[in-house]
RODO-730269 format. One record per residue (C-alpha): residue number from 1; chain; x, y, z. Coordinates in nm, 4 decimals. Example, Ala and Ser with C-alpha at 12.3 -4.5 7.8 and 13.67 -1.06 7.14 Angstrom:
! residues 2
BADO   lose   vexdren         px         py         pz
BADO      1         A     1.2300    -0.4500     0.7800
BADO      2         A     1.3670    -0.1060     0.7140
END
This chain:
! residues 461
BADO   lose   vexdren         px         py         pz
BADO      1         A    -0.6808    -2.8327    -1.6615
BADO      2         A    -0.7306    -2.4667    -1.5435
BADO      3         A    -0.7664    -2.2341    -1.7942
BADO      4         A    -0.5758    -1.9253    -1.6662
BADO      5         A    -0.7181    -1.6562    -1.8804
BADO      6         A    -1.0587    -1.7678    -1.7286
BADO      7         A    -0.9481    -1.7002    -1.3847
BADO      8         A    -0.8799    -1.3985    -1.5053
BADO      9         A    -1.1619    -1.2706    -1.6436
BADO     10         A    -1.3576    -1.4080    -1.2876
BADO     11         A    -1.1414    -1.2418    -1.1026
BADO     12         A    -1.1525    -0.8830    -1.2822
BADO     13         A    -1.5937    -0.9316    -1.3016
BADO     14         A    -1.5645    -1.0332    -0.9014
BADO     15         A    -1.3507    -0.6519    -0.8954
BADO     16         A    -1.5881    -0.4819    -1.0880
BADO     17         A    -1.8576    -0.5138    -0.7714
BADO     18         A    -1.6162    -0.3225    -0.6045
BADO     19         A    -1.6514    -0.5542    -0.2412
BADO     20         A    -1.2965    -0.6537    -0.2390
BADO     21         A    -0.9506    -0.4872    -0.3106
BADO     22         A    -0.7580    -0.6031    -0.5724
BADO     23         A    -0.4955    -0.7394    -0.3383
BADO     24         A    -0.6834    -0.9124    -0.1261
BADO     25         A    -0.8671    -1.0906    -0.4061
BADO     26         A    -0.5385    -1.1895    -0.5911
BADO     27         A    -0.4035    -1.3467    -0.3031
BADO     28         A    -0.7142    -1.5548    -0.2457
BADO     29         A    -0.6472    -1.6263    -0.6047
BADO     30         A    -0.3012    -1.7398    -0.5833
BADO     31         A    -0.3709    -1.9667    -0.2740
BADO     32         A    -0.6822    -2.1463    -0.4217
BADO     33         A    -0.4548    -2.2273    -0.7408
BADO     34         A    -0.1098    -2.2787    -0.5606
BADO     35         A    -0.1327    -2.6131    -0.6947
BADO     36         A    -0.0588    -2.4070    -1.0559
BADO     37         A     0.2922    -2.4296    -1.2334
BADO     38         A     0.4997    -2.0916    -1.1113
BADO     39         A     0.4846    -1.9386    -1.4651
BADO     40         A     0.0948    -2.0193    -1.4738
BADO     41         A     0.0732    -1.8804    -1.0938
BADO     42         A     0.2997    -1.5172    -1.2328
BADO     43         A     0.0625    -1.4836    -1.5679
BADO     44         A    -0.2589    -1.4281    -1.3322
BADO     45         A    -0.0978    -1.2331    -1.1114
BADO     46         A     0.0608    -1.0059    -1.3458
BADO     47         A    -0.2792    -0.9873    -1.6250
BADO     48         A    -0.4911    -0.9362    -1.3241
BADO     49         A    -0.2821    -0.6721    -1.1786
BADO     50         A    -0.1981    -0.4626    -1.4955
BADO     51         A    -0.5496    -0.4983    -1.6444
BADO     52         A    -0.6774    -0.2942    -1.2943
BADO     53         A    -0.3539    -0.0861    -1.2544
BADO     54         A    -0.3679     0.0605    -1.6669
BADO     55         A    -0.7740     0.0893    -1.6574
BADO     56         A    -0.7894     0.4164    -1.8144
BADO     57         A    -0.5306     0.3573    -2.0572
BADO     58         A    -0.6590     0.0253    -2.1688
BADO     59         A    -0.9927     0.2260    -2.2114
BADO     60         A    -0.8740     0.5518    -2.3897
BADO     61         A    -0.7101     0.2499    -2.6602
BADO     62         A    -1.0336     0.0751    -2.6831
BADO     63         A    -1.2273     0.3635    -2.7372
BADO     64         A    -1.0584     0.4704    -3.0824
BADO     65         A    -1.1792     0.1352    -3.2087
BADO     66         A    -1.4572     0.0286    -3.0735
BADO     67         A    -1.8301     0.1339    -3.1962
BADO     68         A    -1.9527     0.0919    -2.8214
BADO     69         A    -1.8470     0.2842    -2.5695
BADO     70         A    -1.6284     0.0931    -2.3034
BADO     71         A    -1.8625     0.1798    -2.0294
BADO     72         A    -2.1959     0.0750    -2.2345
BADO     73         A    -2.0347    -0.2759    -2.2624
BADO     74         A    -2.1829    -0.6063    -2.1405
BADO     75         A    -1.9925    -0.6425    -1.8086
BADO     76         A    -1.8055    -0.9761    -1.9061
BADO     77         A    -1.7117    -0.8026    -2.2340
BADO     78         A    -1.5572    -0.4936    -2.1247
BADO     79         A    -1.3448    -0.7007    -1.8806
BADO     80         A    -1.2480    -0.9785    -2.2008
BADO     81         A    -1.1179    -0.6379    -2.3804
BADO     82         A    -0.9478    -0.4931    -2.1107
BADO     83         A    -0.7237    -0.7691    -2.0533
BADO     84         A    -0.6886    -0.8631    -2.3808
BADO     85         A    -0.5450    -0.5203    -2.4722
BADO     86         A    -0.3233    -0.5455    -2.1761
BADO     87         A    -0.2138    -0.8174    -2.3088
BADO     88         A    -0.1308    -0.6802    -2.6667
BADO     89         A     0.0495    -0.4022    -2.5418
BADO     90         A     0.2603    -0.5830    -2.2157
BADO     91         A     0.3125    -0.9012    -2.2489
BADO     92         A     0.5818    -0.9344    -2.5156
BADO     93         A     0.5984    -1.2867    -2.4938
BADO     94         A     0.2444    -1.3439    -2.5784
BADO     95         A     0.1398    -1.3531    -2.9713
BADO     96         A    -0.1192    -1.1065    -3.0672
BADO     97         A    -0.3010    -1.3716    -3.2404
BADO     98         A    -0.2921    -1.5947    -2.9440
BADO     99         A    -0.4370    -1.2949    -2.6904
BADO    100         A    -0.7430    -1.2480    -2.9892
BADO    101         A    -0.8155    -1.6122    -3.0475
BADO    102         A    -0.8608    -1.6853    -2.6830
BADO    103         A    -1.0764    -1.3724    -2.6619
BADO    104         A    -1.3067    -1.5175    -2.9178
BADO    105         A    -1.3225    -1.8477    -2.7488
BADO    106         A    -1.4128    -1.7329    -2.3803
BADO    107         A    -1.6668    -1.5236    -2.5420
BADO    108         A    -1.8179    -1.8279    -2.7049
BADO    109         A    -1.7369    -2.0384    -2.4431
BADO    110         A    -1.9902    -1.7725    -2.1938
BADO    111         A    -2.2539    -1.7424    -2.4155
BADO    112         A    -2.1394    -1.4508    -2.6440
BADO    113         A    -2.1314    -1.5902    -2.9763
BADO    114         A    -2.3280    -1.2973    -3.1039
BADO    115         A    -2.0506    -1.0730    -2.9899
BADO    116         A    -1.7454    -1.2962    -3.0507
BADO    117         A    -1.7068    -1.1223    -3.4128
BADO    118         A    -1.6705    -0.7749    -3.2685
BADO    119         A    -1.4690    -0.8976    -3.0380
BADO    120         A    -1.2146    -1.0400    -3.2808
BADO    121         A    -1.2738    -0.7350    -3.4907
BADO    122         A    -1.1529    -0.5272    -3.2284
BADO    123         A    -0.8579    -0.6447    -3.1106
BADO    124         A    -0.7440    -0.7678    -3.4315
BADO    125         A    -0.7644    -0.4011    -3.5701
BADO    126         A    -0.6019    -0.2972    -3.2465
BADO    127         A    -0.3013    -0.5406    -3.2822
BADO    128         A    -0.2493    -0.4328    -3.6567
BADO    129         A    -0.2494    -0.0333    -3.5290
BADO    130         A    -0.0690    -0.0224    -3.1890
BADO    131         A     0.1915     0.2457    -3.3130
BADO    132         A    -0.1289     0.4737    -3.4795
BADO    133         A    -0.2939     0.4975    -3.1237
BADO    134         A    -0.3706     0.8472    -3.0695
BADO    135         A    -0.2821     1.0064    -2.7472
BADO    136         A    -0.3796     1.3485    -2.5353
BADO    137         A    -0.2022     1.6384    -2.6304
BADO    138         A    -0.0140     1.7320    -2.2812
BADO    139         A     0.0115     2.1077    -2.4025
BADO    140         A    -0.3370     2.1363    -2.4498
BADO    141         A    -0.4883     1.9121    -2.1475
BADO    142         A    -0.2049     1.7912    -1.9326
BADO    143         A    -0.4147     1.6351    -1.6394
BADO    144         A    -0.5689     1.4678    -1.9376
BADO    145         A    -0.2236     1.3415    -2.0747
BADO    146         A    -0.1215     1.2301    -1.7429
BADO    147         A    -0.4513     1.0473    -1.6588
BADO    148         A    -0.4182     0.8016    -1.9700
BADO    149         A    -0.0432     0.8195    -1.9985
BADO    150         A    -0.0379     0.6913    -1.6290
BADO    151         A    -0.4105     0.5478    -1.5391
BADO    152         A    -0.4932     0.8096    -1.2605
BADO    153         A    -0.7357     0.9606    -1.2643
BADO    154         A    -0.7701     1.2980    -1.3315
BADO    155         A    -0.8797     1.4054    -0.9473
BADO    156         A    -0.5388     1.2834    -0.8146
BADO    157         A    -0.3364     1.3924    -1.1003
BADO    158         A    -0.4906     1.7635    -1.0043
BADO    159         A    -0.4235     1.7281    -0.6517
BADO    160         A    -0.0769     1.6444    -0.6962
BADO    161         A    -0.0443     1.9171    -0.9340
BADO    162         A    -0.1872     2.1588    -0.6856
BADO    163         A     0.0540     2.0272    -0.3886
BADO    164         A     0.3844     1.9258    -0.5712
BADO    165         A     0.3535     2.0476    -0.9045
BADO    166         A     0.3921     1.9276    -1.2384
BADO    167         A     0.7506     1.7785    -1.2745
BADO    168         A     0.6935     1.6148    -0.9360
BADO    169         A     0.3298     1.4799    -1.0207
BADO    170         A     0.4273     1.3251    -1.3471
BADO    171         A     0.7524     1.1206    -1.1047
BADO    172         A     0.5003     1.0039    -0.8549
BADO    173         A     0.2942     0.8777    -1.1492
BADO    174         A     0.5506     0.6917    -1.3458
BADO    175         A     0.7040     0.5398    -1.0323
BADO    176         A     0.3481     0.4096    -0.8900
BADO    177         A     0.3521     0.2164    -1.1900
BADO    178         A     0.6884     0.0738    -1.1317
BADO    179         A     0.7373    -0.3146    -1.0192
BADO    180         A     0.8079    -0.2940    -0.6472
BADO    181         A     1.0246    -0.5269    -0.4348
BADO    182         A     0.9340    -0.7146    -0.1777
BADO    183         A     1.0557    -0.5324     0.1303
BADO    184         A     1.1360    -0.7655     0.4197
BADO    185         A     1.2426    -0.6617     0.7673
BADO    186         A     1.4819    -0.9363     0.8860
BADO    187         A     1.4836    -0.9884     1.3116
BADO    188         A     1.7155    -0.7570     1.4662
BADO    189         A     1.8194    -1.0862     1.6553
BADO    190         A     2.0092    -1.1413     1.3676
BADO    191         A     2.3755    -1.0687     1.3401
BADO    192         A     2.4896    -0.9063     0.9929
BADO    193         A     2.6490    -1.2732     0.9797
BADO    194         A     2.3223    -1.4751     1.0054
BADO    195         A     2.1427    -1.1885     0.8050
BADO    196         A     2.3778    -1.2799     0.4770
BADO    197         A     2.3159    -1.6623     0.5470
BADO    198         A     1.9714    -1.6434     0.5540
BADO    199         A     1.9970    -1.4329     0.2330
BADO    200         A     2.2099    -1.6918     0.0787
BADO    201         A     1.9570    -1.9586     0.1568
BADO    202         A     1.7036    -1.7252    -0.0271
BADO    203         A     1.9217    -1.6351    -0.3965
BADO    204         A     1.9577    -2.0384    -0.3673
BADO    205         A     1.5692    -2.0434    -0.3607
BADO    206         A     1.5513    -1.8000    -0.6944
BADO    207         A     1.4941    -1.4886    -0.4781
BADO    208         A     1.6805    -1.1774    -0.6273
BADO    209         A     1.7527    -0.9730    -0.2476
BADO    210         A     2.0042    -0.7396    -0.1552
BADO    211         A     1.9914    -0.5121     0.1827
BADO    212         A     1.8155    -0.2015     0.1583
BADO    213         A     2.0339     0.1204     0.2161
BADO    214         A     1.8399     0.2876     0.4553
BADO    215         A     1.8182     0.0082     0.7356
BADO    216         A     2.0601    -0.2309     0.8024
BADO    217         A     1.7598    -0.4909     0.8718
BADO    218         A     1.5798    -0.3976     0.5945
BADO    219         A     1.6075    -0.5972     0.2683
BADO    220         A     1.4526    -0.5947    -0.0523
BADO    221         A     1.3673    -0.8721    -0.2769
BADO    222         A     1.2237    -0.9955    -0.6244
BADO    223         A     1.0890    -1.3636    -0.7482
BADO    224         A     0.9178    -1.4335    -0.3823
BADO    225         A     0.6883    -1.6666    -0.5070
BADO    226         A     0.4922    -1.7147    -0.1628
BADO    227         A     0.5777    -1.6153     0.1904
BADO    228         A     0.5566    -1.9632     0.3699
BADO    229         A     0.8151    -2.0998     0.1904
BADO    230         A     1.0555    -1.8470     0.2233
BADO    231         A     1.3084    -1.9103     0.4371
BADO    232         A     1.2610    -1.7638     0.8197
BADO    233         A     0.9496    -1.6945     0.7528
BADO    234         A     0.7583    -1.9561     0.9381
BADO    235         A     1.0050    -1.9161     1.2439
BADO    236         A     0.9290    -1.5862     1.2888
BADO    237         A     1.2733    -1.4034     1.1324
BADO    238         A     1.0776    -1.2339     0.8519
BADO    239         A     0.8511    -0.9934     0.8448
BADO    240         A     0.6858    -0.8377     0.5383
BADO    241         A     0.7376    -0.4489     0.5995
BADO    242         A     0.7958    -0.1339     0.3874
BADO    243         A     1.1145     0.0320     0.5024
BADO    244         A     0.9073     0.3478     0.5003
BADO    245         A     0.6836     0.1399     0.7752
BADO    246         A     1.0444     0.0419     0.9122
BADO    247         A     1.1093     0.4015     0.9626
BADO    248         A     0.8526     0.4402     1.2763
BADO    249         A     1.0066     0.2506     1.4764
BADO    250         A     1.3248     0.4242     1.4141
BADO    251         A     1.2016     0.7797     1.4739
BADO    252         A     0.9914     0.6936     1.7884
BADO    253         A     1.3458     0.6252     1.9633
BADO    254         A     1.2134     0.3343     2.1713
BADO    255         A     1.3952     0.2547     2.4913
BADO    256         A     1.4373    -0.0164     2.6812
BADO    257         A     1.1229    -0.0429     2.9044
BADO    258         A     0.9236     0.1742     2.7667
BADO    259         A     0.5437     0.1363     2.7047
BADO    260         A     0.4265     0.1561     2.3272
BADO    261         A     0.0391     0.1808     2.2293
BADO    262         A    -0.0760     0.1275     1.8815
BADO    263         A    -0.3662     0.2203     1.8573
BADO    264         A    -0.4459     0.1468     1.4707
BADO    265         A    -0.2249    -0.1406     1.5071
BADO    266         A    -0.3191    -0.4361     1.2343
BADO    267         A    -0.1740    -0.6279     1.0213
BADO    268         A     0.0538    -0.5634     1.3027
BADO    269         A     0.4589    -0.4751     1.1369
BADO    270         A     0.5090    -0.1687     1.3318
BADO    271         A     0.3624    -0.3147     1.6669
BADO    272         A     0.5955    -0.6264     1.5919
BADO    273         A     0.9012    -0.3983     1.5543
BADO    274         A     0.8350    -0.2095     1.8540
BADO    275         A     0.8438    -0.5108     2.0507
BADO    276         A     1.1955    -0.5766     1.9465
BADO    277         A     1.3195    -0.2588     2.0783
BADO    278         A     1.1883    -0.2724     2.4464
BADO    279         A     1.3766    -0.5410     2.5684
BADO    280         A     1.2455    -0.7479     2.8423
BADO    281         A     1.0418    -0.5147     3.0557
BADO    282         A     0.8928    -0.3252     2.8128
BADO    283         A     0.5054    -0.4321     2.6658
BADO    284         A     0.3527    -0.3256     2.3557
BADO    285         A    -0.0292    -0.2850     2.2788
BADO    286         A    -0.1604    -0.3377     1.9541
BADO    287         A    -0.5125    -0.2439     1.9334
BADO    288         A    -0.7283    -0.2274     1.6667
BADO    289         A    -1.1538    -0.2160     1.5334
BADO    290         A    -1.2023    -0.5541     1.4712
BADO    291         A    -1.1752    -0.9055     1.6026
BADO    292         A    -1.0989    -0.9925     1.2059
BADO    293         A    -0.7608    -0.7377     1.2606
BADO    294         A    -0.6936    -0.8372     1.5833
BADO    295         A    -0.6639    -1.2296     1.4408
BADO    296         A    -0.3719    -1.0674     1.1773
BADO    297         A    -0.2030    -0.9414     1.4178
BADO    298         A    -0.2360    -1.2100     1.6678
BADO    299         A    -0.1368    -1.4403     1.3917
BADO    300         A     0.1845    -1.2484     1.3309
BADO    301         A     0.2637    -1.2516     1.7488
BADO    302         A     0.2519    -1.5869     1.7590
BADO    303         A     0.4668    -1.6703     1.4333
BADO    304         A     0.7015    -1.4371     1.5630
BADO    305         A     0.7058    -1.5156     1.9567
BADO    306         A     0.6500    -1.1652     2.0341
BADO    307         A     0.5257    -1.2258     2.3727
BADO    308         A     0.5778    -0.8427     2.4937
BADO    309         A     0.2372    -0.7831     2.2645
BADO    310         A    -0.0337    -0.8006     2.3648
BADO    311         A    -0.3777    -0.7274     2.1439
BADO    312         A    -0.6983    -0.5599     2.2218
BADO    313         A    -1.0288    -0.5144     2.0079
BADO    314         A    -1.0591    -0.1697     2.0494
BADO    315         A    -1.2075     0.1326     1.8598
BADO    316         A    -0.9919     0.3974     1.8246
BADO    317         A    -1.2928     0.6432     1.8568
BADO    318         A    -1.3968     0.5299     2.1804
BADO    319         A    -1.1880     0.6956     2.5132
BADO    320         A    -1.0496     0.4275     2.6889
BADO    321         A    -0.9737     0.6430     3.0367
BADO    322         A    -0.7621     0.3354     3.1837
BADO    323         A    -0.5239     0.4444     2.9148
BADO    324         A    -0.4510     0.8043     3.0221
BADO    325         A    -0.0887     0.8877     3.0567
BADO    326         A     0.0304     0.5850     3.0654
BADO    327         A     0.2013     0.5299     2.7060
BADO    328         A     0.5963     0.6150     2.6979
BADO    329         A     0.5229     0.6110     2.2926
BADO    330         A     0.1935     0.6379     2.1447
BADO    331         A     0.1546     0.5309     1.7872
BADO    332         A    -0.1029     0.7230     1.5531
BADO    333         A    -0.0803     0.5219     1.2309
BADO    334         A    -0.4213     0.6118     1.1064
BADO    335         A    -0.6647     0.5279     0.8482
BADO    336         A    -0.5949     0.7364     0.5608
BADO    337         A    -0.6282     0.7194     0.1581
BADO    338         A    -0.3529     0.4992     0.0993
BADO    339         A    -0.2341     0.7284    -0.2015
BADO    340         A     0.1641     0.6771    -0.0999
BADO    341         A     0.0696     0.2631    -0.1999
BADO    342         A    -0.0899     0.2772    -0.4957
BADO    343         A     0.1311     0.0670    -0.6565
BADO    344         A     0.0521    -0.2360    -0.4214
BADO    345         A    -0.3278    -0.1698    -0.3753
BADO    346         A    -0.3819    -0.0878    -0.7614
BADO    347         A    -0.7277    -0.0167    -0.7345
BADO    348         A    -0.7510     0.2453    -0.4549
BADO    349         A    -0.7309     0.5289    -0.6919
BADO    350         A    -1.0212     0.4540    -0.8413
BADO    351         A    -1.2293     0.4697    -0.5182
BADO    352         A    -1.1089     0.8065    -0.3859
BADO    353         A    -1.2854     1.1425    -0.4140
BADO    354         A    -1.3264     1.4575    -0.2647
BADO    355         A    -1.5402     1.3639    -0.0169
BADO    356         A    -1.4045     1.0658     0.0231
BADO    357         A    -1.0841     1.2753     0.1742
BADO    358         A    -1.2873     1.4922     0.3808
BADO    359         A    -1.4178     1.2598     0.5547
BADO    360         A    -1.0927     1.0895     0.6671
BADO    361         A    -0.9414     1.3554     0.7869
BADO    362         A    -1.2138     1.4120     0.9975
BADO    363         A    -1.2288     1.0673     1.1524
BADO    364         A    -0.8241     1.1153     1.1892
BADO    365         A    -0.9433     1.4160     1.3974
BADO    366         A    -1.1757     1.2373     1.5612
BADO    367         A    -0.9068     0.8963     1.6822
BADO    368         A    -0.6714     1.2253     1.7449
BADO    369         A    -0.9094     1.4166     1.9819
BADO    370         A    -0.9658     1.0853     2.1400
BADO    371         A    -0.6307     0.9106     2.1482
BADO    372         A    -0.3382     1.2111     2.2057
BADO    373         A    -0.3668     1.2012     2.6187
BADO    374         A    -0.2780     0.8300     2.6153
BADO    375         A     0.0705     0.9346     2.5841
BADO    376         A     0.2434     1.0670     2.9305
BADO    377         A     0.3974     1.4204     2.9714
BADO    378         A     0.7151     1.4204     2.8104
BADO    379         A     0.5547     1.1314     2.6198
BADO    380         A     0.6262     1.0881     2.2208
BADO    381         A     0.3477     1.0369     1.9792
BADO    382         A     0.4386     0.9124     1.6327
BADO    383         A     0.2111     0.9871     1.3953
BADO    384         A     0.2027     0.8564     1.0489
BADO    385         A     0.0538     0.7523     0.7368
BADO    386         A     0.0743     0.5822     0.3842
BADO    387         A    -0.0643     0.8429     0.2034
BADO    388         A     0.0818     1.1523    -0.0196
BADO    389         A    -0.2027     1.4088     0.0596
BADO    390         A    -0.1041     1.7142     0.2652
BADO    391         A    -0.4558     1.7655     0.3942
BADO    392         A    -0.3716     1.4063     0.5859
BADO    393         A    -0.0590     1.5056     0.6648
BADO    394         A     0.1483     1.8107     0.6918
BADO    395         A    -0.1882     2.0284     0.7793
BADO    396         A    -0.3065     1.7609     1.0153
BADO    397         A     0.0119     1.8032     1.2455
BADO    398         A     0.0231     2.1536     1.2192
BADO    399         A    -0.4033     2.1502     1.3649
BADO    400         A    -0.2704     1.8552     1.6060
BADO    401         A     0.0117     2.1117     1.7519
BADO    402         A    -0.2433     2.3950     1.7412
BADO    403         A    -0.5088     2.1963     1.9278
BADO    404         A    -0.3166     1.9644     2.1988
BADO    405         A     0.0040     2.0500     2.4365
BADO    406         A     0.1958     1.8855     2.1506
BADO    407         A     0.5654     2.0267     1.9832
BADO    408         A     0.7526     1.8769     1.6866
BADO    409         A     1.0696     1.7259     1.7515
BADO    410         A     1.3433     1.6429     1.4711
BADO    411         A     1.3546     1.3662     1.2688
BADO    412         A     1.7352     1.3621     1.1821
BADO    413         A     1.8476     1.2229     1.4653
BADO    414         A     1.6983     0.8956     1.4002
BADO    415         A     1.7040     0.9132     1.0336
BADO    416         A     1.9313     0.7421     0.7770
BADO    417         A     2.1886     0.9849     0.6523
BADO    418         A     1.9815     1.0017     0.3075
BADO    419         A     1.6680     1.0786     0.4420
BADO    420         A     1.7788     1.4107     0.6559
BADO    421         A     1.6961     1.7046     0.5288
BADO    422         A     1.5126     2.0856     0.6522
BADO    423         A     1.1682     1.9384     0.6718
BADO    424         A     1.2677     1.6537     0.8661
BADO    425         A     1.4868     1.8893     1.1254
BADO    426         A     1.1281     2.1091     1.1564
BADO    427         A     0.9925     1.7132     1.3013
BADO    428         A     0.7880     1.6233     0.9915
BADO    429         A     0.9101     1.3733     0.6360
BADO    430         A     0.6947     1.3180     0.3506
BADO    431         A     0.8304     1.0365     0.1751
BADO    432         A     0.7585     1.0065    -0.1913
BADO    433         A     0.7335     0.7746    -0.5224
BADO    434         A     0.9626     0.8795    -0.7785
BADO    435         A     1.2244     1.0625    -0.4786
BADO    436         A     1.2658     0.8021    -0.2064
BADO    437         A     1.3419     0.4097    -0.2262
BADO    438         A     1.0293     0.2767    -0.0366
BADO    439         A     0.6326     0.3468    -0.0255
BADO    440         A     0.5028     0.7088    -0.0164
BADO    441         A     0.4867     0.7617     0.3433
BADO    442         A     0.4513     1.0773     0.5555
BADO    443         A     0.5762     1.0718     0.9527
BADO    444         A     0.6111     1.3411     1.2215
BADO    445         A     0.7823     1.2971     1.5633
BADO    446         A     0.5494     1.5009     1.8388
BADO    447         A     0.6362     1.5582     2.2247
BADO    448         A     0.3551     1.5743     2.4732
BADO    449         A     0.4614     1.9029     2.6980
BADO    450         A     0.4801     1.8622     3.0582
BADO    451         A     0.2234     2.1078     3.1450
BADO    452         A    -0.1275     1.9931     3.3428
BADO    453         A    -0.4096     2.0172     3.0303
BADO    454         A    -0.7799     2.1039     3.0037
BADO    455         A    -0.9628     1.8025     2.9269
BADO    456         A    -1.1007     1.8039     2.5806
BADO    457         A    -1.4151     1.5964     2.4746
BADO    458         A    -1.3912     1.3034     2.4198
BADO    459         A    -1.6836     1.0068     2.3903
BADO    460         A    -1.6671     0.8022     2.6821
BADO    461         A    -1.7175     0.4144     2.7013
END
């Protein structure tokens, strides 16, 4: 019998060498133990999750009690502590006394009998104090307050303040940490009719769903316990997408016929959307670095019979002169610091840094310089990304318009009635946690002007 706290622990040490994303790992996780009751299945996924999402709380707690620093601690320990403390603090349902006597008995069980007794000593004194905890004072350090009352660090929290201020910072915060639905785009084959029925067949599965107000395809959803069994899924009438993701299509005003290039296409959702907008002469290309993305996307073509697509291996650096002109839309979805999904990719925030941001927004420049001509005169580029940092966004159009034969066009006119607003009417929407129902997202609508240009330069295959 698999002993779930032990997966775990393996699975927080295999994060610690920082080679794999929480997300990816978990899911790994959850498919080599589907054979796992559900319950079993949603205790691993939540521990695992929490444990990375509330690091520098769980730390700041340990620290008041522990003799050794958190970072001076034995790898496997540090981890056992972590999620035990999690554990004491959000999981209701599970005795304290239960959380500290399996503590002591993985630790003996790997070899740490030396250690199990401050280990027990720990947590026990933990348990007994968890209303004496001592907090930051937010009037005398309040990115300090923030950082352990919301695990982020204390880079973001003073980016945030810088761009959105205080009262908006400490939103975005609370909501990353928020449970998110499962947001589902349902085929636009579908009538309204055969949406509800497939819906139905869902709440009989367990699934809590109910449409999404922004798009009338769009749903959101609780209790999906794995994507292959849902039904629709496997004949291609689901597909997992943020409604913020949703949104591209929407704003790129798609016609029939036209020809849409993504360039920094995988897993593949807005390519996939943009298909069913074309009708039957139009073609989408989804390109993207890899032959690794190109298989996720592929993958997602052919469980959805989206034969308009068609996928390339292409980098998004390299000039592809074939291309010139020739796009009706072109889609700039670019790599960025994924700030907007923190609350899905948990342990992003711990990666990012100053540099770290400077140097995407100079390969964005870079895929811009390279990419922008693809689309024709009179042409629409859509460029977005799932971040909340204005250096990515807002300032990035504003050098893209300043740069390239490029104006801003208005968002409203696509937009759900709740999402219009002044910024959007100026051609540019910053979604956010905490304000809007969906992912923190940023979009802009651009036009390509019909005037001849100079060539710019551009690296050549």
């Amino acid at each position: 019998m698999e002993n779930t706290r032990e997966i775990i622990l393996e699975a927080l040490l295999e994060l610690e060498k920082e080679e794999v994303f929480s997300n990816v790992l978990i899911g790994r996780i959850l498919e080599k133990y589907d054979y796992l009751p559900q319950p079993e299945k949603a205790f691993i996924k939540r521990v695992t999750e929490g444990t990375v999402e509330r690091r520098i709380e769980l730390d700041h707690i340990i620290g008041q009690f522990s003799s050794v620093p958190v970072p001076k601690m034995k790898p496997f320990i540090r981890q056992l502590m972590r999620m035990s403390v999690y554990q004491l603090f959000y999981m209701s349902a599970v005795p304290d006394s239960a959380v500290c006597n399996e503590a002591v008995r993985l630790a003996r069980k790997r070899h740490f009998q030396s250690l199990s007794g401050f280990v027990n000593g720990v947590l026990r004194n933990i348990a007994r104090n968890k209303e004496d905890i001592v907090w930051p004072d937010p009037e005398k350090d309040w990115l300090k307050a923030v950082s352990v009352r919301y695990s982020m660090p204390e880079f973001l929290t003073g980016l945030w303040e810088r761009d959105y201020g205080r009262v908006q910072t400490e939103s975005m915060c609370q909501a990353l940490l928020e449970v998110k639905s499962v947001s589902l785009r349902m085929s636009e084959t579908l009538s309204e009719k055969e949406q509800e029925e497939l819906a139905e067949r869902w709440r009989k599965a367990g699934i809590v769903c109910e449409r999404h107000p922004y798009l009338p395809y769009a749903w959101r959803c609780k209790n999906v316990a794995g994507l292959y069994r849902l039904s629709g899924f496997s004949e291609g009438l689901v597909t997992v997408q943020d409604v913020s993701s949703m949104l591209v299509g929407e704003c790129a005003g798609i016609k029939e016929g036209d020809f849409v290039l993504d360039v920094c296409a995988a897993p593949g959702g807005k390519s996939l959307h943009a298909s069913c907008k074309i009708g039957g002469s139009g073609r989408v290309e989804a390109r993207d670095l890899s032959e690794e993305k190109a298989e996720l996307i592929l993958e997602a073509v052919r469980r959805t019979k989206a034969e308009q697509v068609d996928v390339k291996v292409w980098d998004a650096c390299v000039y592809d002169q074939e291309m010139e002109g020739k796009a009706d839309v072109l889609y700039l979805d670019l790599p960025c610091s994924g700030l907007g999904i923190l609350g899905k990719k948990r342990d992003i925030k711990y990666h990012v840094t100053k540099e770290s941001l400077e140097e995407l927004v100079k390969l964005q420049r870079r895929i811009i310089e390279t990419c922008w001509r693809y689309v024709k005169p009179g042409g629409v580029i859509l460029y977005s990304t799932c971040t909340i940092h204005r250096e990515e966004n807002e300032e990035q159009v504003r050098w893209m318009c300043g740069e390239f034969p490029l104006v801003p066009e208005s968002l409203n006119l696509y937009l759900p009635k709740e999402l219009r607003c002044e910024a959007a009417g100026s051609g540019m929407l910053q979604l956010t946690p905490g304000i809007h129902d969906c992912d923190g997202f940023f979009l802009a609508r651009l036009r390509r002007q019909e005037r001849r240009c100079a060539p710019s330069a551009v690296q050549k295959r």
